[in-house]
N, C-alpha and C positions, 0 to 999 in steps of 0.2 A: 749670480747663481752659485758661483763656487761658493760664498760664506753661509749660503741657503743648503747647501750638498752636506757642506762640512759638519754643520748644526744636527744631519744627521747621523752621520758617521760613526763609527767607534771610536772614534777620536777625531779632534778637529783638523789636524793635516795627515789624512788618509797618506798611511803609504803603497795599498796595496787596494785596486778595485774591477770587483768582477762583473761581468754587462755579460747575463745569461739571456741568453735567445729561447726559442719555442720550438725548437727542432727536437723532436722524440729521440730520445737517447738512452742505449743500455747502463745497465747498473755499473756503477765504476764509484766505488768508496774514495778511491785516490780523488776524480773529482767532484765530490761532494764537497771533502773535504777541503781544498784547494779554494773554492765556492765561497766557504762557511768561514774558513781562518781570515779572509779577504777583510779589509776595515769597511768597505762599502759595498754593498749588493745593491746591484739594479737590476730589475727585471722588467717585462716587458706586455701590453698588452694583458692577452688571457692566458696567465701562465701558471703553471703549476708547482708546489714546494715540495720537497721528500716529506712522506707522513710518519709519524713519530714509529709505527709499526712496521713500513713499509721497506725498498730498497733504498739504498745510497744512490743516487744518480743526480743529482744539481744543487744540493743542498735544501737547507730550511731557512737561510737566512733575509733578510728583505728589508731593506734600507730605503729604497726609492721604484717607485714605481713609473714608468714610462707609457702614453698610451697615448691612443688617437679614440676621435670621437665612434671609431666603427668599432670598439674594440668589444669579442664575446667573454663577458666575465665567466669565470671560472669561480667557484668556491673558495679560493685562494685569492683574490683579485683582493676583496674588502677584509682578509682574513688581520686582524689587530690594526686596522685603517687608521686610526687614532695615532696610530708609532711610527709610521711611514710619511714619507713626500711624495704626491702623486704632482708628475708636470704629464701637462698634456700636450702635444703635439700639434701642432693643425694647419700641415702647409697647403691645402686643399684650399684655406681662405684667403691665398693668394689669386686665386680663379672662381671656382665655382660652390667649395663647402660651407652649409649653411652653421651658422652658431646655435646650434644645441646640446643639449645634451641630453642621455636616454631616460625615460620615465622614471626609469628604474636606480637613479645615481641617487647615494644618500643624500638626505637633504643638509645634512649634520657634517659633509664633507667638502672642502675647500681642495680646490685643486690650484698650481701657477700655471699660467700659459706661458709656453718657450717661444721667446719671441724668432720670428722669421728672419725679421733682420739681421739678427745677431747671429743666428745659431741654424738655421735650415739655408739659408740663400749661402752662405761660405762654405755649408757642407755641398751645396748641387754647386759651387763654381769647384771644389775640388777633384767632384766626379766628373764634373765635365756636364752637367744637364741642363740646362737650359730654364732652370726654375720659373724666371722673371716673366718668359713669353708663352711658355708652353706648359702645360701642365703635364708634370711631372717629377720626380722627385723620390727621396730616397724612402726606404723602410722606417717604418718608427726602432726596429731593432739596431739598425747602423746608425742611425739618429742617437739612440740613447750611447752606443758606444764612443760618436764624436765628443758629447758631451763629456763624457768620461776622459777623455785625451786629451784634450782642449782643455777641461778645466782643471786637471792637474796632471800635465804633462812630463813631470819629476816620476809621477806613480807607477809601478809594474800593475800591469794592466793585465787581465785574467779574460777571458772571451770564451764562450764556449754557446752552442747552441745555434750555432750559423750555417744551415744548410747550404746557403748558395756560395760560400768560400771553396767548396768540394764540388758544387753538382750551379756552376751557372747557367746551366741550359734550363732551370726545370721549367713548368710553367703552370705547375701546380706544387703545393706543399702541404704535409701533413704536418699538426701540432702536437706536441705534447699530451694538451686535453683530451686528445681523441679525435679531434675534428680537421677539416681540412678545406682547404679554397685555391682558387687558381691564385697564381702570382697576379696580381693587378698590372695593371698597361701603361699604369704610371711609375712605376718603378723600372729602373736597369739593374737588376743584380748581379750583374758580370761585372758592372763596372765596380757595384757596392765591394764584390769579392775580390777586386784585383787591391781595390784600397785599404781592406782591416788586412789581405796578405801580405800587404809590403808591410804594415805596421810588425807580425810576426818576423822582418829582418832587422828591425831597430834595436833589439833588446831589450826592451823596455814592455814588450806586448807576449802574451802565450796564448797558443790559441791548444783548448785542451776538445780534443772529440770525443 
C-alpha cells in the first residue's frame, strides 16, 4: 500500500500528509492552506472540498479517497475520480457485511480493498476492541489516519476534521455536507480520540481545529 499511496502523491516519499475528517468546520485560510501545501490528502467518505468561489476551510486538494460501503456521496466524492486512489474499507466483512456496492458506483471505477488483516485487526488491537469476536471497530476517518502513520511514519502528519478528539461523548454527528447520523454501536470514539491525541504528543502529528 505505501508504494500504491506514494504513486499518488506529490511526490513519491510524501513528507508531509493530511487525513481530513467530516466534522463542519469554520473558515480558517490558515487551515486550508496547511491542507493544500500537504504532499498527500486523504479524505474521507462523503466529504466536501472548498469551492473555487467559496470560503477557505479544508482545502481543495484530494490525493486518496477513503470510504466504507455506507458511504453518502457528496458532489465531491467522484469530483476528477480518474486522479485519485479510492481504498475502500470493510471491517463489517469480518461479521456480518454483505460485499456490495451501491447502484450508483461508476462502473468505469476501480476501487483497492484494505485488507483487515493488515490494516483494521492492528488498528482494533491498539484501541483495545475486540475486532476478531465482536463486532466492532473503528471509524473509516481513524482508519484512514492509521494508514497515514503506519505507512510513513517519518511524515508530519496534518489531521484536522475529528470531532470525537474534542467531544468523546457525542452519540450523534453532524457532517460537513449538511447531514448527520448517530455515531454507530460499533464504533468506540473515546477510545479513537484518546489515540490520534497521544499521536498530537509525538511531534510528528498536528491536529488543526
Amino acid at each position: 500500500m505505501v508504494d500504491l499511496l506514494s504513486a499518488y502523491a506529490d511526490r513519491p516519499d510524501p513528507r508531509s500528509i493530511a487525513v481530513v475528517g467530516n466534522q463542519p468546520l469554520p473558515p480558517d485560510p490558515a487551515r486550508a492552506k496547511a491542507v493544500d501545501d500537504c504532499d498527500l490528502v486523504i479524505r474521507v467518505n462523503g466529504f466536501v472540498t472548498d469551492e473555487p468561489d467559496g470560503p477557505d476551510i479544508t482545502g481543495r486538494k484530494v490525493h486518496v479517497v477513503v470510504f466504507n460501503r455506507a458511504v453518502r456521496a457528496t458532489r465531491h466524492v467522484f469530483r476528477d475520480y480518474r486522479s485519485r486512489l479510492y481504498l475502500l474499507v470493510e471491517p463489517g466483512r469480518l461479521h456480518w457485511e454483505p460485499e456490495a456496492l451501491p447502484g450508483w458506483w461508476p462502473s468505469d471505477l476501480g476501487f483497492v480493498p484494505v485488507s483487515n488483516r493488515e490494516v483494521v485487526l492492528p488498528l482494533s488491537d491498539a484501541l483495545g476492541l475486540p475486532t476478531r469476536t465482536e463486532p466492532t471497530w473503528s471509524t473509516t476517518g481513524t482508519l484512514a489516519a492509521w494508514i497515514a502513520r503506519t505507512s510513513f511514519p517519518e511524515a508530519q502528519l496534518v489531521l484536522t476534521g475529528f470531532s470525537f478528539i474534542d467531544n468523546p461523548e457525542q452519540t450523534s454527528w453532524e457532517h460537513a455536507a449538511g447531514d448527520s447520523c448517530i455515531v454507530g454501536p460499533e464504533h468506540q470514539i473515546a477510545a479513537e480520540g484518546r489515540l490520534l491525541e497521544s499521536w498530537t504528543r509525538t511531534g510528528t502529528t498536528t491536529l488543526l481545529r
